[in-house]
C-alpha positions, 0 to 999 in steps of 0.5 A: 309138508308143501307150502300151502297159500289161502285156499278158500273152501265153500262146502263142495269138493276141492281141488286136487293137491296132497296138501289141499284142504278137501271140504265135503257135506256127508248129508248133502251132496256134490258132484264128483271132483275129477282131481280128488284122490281115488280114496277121496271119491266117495258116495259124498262126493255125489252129496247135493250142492244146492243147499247154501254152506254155513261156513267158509274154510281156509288154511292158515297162511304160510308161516303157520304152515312151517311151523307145523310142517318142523313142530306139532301143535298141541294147543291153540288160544285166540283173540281179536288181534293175535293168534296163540300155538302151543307146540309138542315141543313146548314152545309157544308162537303168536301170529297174526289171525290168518296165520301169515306174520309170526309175532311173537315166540318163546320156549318156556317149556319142556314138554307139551303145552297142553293149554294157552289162554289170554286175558280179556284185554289181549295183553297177557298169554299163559301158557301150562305144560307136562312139565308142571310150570305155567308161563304168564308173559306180557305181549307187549312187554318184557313181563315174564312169570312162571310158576311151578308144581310138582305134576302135569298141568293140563290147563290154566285161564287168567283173571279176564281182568288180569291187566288191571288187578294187581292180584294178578290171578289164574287157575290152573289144574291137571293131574295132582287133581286140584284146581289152585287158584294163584294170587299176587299178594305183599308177601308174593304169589300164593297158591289156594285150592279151589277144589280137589279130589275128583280127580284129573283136571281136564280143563278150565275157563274164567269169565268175569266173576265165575270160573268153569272146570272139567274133572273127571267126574263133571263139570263144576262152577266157581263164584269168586265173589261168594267164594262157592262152587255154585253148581255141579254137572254129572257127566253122563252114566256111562260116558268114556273115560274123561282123559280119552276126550278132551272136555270143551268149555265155552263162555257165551257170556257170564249168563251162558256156558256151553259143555262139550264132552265126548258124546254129550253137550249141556248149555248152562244159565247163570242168572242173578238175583236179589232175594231176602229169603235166600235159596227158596227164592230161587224156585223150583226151576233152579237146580242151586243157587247160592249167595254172592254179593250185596245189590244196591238195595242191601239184599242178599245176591243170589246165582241161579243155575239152570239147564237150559238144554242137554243132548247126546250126539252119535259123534264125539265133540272135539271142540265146541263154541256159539255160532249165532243162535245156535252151535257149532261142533268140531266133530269126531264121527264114529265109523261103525263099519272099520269098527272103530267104535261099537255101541251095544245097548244094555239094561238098567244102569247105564244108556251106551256100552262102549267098547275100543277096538283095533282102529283100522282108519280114522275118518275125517273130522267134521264141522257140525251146525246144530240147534239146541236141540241136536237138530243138525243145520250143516256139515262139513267134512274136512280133509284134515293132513295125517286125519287117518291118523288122529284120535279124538283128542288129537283134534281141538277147536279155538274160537274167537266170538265177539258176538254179544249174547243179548241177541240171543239170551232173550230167547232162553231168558224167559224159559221156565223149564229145561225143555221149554226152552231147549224147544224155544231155543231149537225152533228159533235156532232154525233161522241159521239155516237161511238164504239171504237172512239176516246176518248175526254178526258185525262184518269185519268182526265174525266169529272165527272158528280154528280147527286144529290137528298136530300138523294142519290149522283151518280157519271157519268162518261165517260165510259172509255177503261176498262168499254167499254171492260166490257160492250162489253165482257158483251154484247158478242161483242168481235171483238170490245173489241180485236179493242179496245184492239189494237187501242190507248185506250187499252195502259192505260188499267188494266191487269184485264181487259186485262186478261177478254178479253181473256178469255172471247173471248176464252171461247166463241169461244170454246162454239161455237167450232171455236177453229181455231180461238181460236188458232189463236187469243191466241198471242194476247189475253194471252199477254206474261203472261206464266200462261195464255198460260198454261191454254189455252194449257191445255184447248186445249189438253182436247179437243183435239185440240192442233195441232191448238195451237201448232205453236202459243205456245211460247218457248222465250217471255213467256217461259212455264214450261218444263213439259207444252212441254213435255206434248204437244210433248208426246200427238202428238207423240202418235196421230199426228207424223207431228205436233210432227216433226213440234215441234222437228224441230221448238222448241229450244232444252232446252225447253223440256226433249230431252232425256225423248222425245227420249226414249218416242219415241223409246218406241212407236217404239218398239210397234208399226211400227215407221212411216217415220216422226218419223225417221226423228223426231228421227234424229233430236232428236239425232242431238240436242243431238249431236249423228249425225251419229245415225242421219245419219243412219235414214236419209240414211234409209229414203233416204234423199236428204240433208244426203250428205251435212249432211255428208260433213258438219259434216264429217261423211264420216267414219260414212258411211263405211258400208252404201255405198249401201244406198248411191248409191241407194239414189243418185249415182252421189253424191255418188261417188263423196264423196266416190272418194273425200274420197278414203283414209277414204273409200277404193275402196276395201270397195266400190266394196265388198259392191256393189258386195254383193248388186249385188249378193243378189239382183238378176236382181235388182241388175244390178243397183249395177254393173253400180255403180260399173263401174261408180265408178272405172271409175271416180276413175281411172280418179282422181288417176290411179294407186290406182285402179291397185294397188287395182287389180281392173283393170281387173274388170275395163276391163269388166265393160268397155267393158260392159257398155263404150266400147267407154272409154275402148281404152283409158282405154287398152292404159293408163292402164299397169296393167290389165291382157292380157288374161282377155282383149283379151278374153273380147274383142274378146267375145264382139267383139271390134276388134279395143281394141282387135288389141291393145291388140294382139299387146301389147301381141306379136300378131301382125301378127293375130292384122294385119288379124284382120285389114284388114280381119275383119275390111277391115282396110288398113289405120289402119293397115297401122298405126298399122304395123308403130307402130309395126316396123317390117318389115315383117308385111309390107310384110303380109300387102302386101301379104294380099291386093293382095287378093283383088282389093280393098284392094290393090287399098286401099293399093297403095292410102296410100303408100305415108304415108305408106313410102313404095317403091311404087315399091315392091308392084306395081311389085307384082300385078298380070296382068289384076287386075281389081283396081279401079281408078287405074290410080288416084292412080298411079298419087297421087303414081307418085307424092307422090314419086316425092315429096319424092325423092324431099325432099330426095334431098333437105334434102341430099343439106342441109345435104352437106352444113351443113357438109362443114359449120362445117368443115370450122369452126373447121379449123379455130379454130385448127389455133387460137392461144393459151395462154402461160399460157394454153401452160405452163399448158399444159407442167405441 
């Protein structure tokens, strides 16, 4: 046989070499594999692929192969550390698992070893033989027993506590047809039977207290403490002869045995209990039960025995063991078209008939998953070397289960019939065929499955994350291997594996041109590993694609090279400027060349129009460099809201000296406020020569310009009155008043002194503000034409009344009252104002001609009358209090002049 290395197997059809090991999925199918041998294309080979394998397939490594290519196999033993091979031969050789490294070997026998076994513990192997001794040796010692019977033993099982009992226990039977128990006492070893006398002993099995064989005649249970058989299993009527199939024993736990034999498959539970009325405890659920030991409590312990599930199968079980919830068989199929084996159906007495035939050609081997129920979950079939050569029990199935039962016994536990539970058991033995379930073993530790012909040994395993996502990727179902990813199981997986996942899934999707996708999905399938991320972006920006993956690139955890940015920024800026912004504002500022960036980007200005969005990606370039007020000038150019807290922030009000029309035009009021709040660095002369220059060279546009103007000086006199006079600018003021607030210009003509009297009296009186035009005459000296203008323009004799108050003079009472004779309604006007005139009512009533016509004269008269009685009664009252108060003070400065005076003030005095 050629040398073989590690060959992984995932369901489908395998490469082509003689000794290569072909795996195919009879219920399902795959597509054909050019490099299989013709015989090997089948109509399975066309078996649908898209249903996820159970198990994953290898041979065994090298050295195990050597050993099979010069020596058959004939029986296999496993555990959690080593691998045990009982040759034809009659040698036995320990390896490592996989097969690589050869322990240990030794050659106790002369004929096959027909069976192999350790203690719970690893450190003893017993090995029997047709020859008639059985071998115990010690792994790790030079311990060596052998013990030897008249005729072939076909199996032996060691005491799991054999390591620490120094009765040093095992069982052992074959063709003599007793099960011997052999114990270490004082005197030596002695041999007790167990059970004799049905026949050949096929094989047997010991866990804890409870020991598990197979005769001819079925199957029986052993309790070591009560020294019973406490239950007995008939094989089926009509089974095959016992020595043509080899019995398959299994213990999950000291609570569950599995049977395989031939065509039949019984899983047993064995529970305890503490019951005063011994059997009749046990219910009419429990087929026996029996006596063992003493609890706590004094009270007999009973083993109760149910059968929690039995079924026929159409294929022969060569070997049989756990597989999580459910079962795994190595199954021997019956090819009923080469005649192999025919079934015929008969009457009463018996359910099958079977009857042999000339084989004309075996099929291969298959590894079945079913429920316990029977229902079938996968299969695989397995291009076993020399398979068209073997029988059934030419094939046997080792396996390494480490997976306590507790996850699974509750789903039998409370089971009250044999078919309630196998039901129970079979609907929840369904969740094993899963994708992306939970997984029922420890990583590290799953269960290992060998199947074993004389020349070939394949490994079966539970296909754990790794080989999921492999057959997943394999099988283009990505979104499941990305679930599997992020669900629990994808916490142990290799980097290697983690790494195809995202290429995988990438490359599909750029095959399919869902690059969106792609991009979105790049965090999650290149796992901070900076070599990943720049071949994806290199992959982005040779189709183009780049703006998709730009806000996934990152720039912390992982942190690309420099030139992988500069790359990307350089693309955008010469095709996408809002992605090129988007990076400026968004990428830390040391991850790229700012000024490698910022030179390519003025060089694409300088040949071609720079867009909107690149004088801002400009600004911001210059902010990161700390050059703001190059920044601010593109901000004010762009007309940008925020430039006025960027100018308050940073304090860039000098930087704005020349950029006043900017300002304005961008935002008036915010404007003026910083530039008033500002006047000491930006004088009002600088403002009103750009405002006027933006007036003057933009025509009507630049009306605008003026009202600015006006705004400004007027907030500007508000916050400091005098800066304005003292720029000269009050006289501009003036007209900007009259022009755009004439309401504002009084206030404005009253607290100002320092705008020229020509220039108001001449904007007043062309705008016609008669009112500011009066103030003004009369801060000018001209209060006789500001009295004309009152009451001959504005008909205002209350004003005027106000104005000549002001102006003290007494003959503008006199132009007052010439003025108001001109007509009876300013004259009646006149005499109603009188009393807060305090003008003798009598220079004017003299002075009104006979038979004027006034209107409601003798109203006014009255409120005159009264006006004057109440002035001549205040006049007096004020003349009483004035008398009084000159007398009071009188009175006192006598009686101080009479007071004496101090001698020392009179001696001071004389001095």
């Amino acid at each position: 046989m050629d040398h073989l290395d590690d060959e992984v197997m995932d369901g489908g059809p395998m490469p082509t070499p003689s000794d290569a090991l072909s795996v195919e999925r009879p219920a399902a199918t795959a597509s054909d594999d050019p490099g299989r041998h013709e015989e090997e294309t089948t109509s399975e080979s066309e078996s649908d692929s898209d249903e996820e394998p159970l198990l994953l397939y290898q041979r065994l490594g090298s050295a195990t192969q050597n050993l099979l290519d010069t020596d058959g196999a004939s029986c296999v033993s496993v555990s959690g550390k080593v691998l045990a091979i009982g040759t034809h031969e009659g040698k036995v050789h320990v390896f490592d698992t996989l097969g690589h490294i050869e322990v240990k070997s030794y050659s106790s026998h002369s004929s096959t070893v027909n069976d192999i076994g350790f203690d719970e513990h690893c450190e003893y192997l017993a090995s029997c033989s047709d020859d008639g001794t059985v071998v115990i040796v010690g792994l790790y010692s030079e311990e060596r027993f052998k013990q030897e019977y008249r005729r072939p033993v076909k199996t032996v099982a060691l005491d799991p506590k054999f390591r620490a009992k120094k009765s040093r226990q095992f069982v052992s039977g074959g063709l003599a047809g007793q099960l011997v128990l052999n114990t270490k006492g004082w005197l030596g070893t002695k041999d007790y039977a167990l059970h004799s006398g049905e026949g050949t002993i096929h094989a047997a099995r010991w866990t804890g207290s409870l020991i598990a064989w197979a005769n001819d005649i079925g199957v029986r249970i052993y309790d070591c403490v009560s020294h019973q058989c406490i239950k007995y299993i008939n094989r089926p009527k009509g089974s095959p002869r016992a020595d043509l199939f080899r019995a398959s024993l299994f213990w999950q736990s000291e609570s569950l045995l599995i049977v395989g034999w031939a065509d039949s498959v019984t899983i047993l539970r064995i529970s305890v209990q503490e019951s005063p009325i011994g059997d009749a405890f046990a219910g009419p659920g429990a087929t026996s039960s029996a006596q063992s030991s003493s609890g706590s409590t004094g009270l007999p312990v009973f083993r109760n025995v149910q059968v929690v599930a039995s079924f026929q199968t159409d294929y022969y079980i060569s070997g049989i063991a756990p597989f999580g919830p459910d079962l795994v068989a190595l199954a021997y199929v019956i090819d009923q078209d080469d005649n192999m084996l025919k079934l015929a159906e008969v009457q009463e007495g018996a359910t099958y008939q079977r009857r042999r035939s000339t084989v004309k050609g075996s099929l291969r081997p298959e590894v079945r998953v079913i429920t316990w129920m029977n229902e079938e979950l996968a299969s695989d079939a397995l291009t076993i070397h020399g398979y068209e050569h073997y029988k059934a029990n030419d094939y046997l199935m080792a396996s390494y289960y480490s997976v306590p039962a507790s996850g699974a016994d509750f789903l039998y536990g409370s089971a009250s019939s044999d078919e309630s539970a196998a039901s129970e058991r079979g609907a929840a033995g369904t969740t094993s065929r899963r994708v992306g379930g939970s997984q029922w073993w420890t990583e590290g530790d799953e269960p290992m499955y060998y199947i074993v012909s004389p020349r070939d040994i394949v490994l079966a395993r539970p296909r754990g994350p790794d080989d999921r996502i492999q057959w997943l990727l394999e099988n283009k179902k990505f979104e499941e291997a990305l679930s599997v990813l992020e669900t629990s199981e994808g916490k142990n997986l290799k980097d290697s594996t983690m790494e195809q996942i995202g290429f995988n899934y990438l490359t599909h999707l750029f095959e399919v041109k869902d690059f969106a996708k792609a991009a979105a999905l790049c965090p999650k399938l290149l796992f901070q590993k900076t070599a990943l991320w720049e071949r994806w972006v290199l992959e982005f920006a040779k189709v183009q694609q780049l703006a998709l993956l730009c806000r996934y690139i990152p720039t912390g955890s992982p942190r690309l090279r420099q030139a992988v940015y500069d790359m990307v920024l350089k693309i955008f800026l010469q095709s996408d400027h809002e992605n090129f912004l988007y990076l400026v504002r968004r990428w830390p500022a040391e991850i790229y060349g700012m000024r490698e960036i910022t030179d390519s980007l003025l060089a694409y200005e300088a040949r071609s129009a720079a867009s909107g969005t690149l004088q801002e990606a400009l600004a911001e370039l210059y902010i990161l460099q700390d050059r703001k007020d190059m920044a601010l000038g593109i901000f004010l150019q762009l007309q940008r809201p925020e430039v006025f807290d960027f100018i308050a922030r940073n304090g860039l009000l000098p930087s704005v000296r020349d950029k006043v029309v900017l300002m304005m035009e961008l935002d008036s009021g915010k404007s003026i406020d910083l530039l008033v709040e500002g006047r000491d660095l930006i004088t009002p002369p600088m403002v009103v020569s750009q405002l006027k220059e933006a007036e003057g060279a933009r025509g009507k546009a630049g009306d605008k310009f003026r009202m600015f103007l006006h705004q400004y000086l007027h907030q500007l006199f508000e916050r400091d009155p005098d800066l304005g006079a003292q720029c000269d600018l009050h006289g501009m003021q003036v007209e900007l008043y009259a022009e755009y607030d004439p309401k504002l210009l009084m206030n404005f003509l009253a607290t100002s002194s320092s705008y020229p009297l020509e220039v108001a009296y001449a904007v007043c009186r062309e705008k016609s503000l008669y009112q500011e035009l009066v103030f003004v005459l009369g801060r000018m000296g001209n209060a006789s034409q500001g009295v004309s203008i009152l009451v001959q323009k504005l008909g205002d004799i209350q004003g005027a009344i106000q104005f000549v108050q002001s102006q003290r003079d007494d003959e503008l009472w006199e132009q007052l009252v010439e003025m108001s004779l001109a007509s009876p309604r300013l004259i009646g006007t006149l005499l109603e104002n009188l009393g807060s005139a305090q003008l003798d009512a009598s220079r004017v009533l003299k002075r009104i001609p006979l038979g004027m016509p006034i209107p409601q004269l003798r109203d006014r008269l009255i409120k005159v009358l009264e006006e004057s009685r109440t002035q001549a009664s205040l006049i007096q009252g004020a003349n009483e209090i004035l008398i009084r108060d000159r007398a009071s003070l009188l009175q006192r400065l006598h009686r101080e002049a009479r007071r004496a005076v101090p001698r020392e003030r009179v001696a001071v005095g004389k001095k």
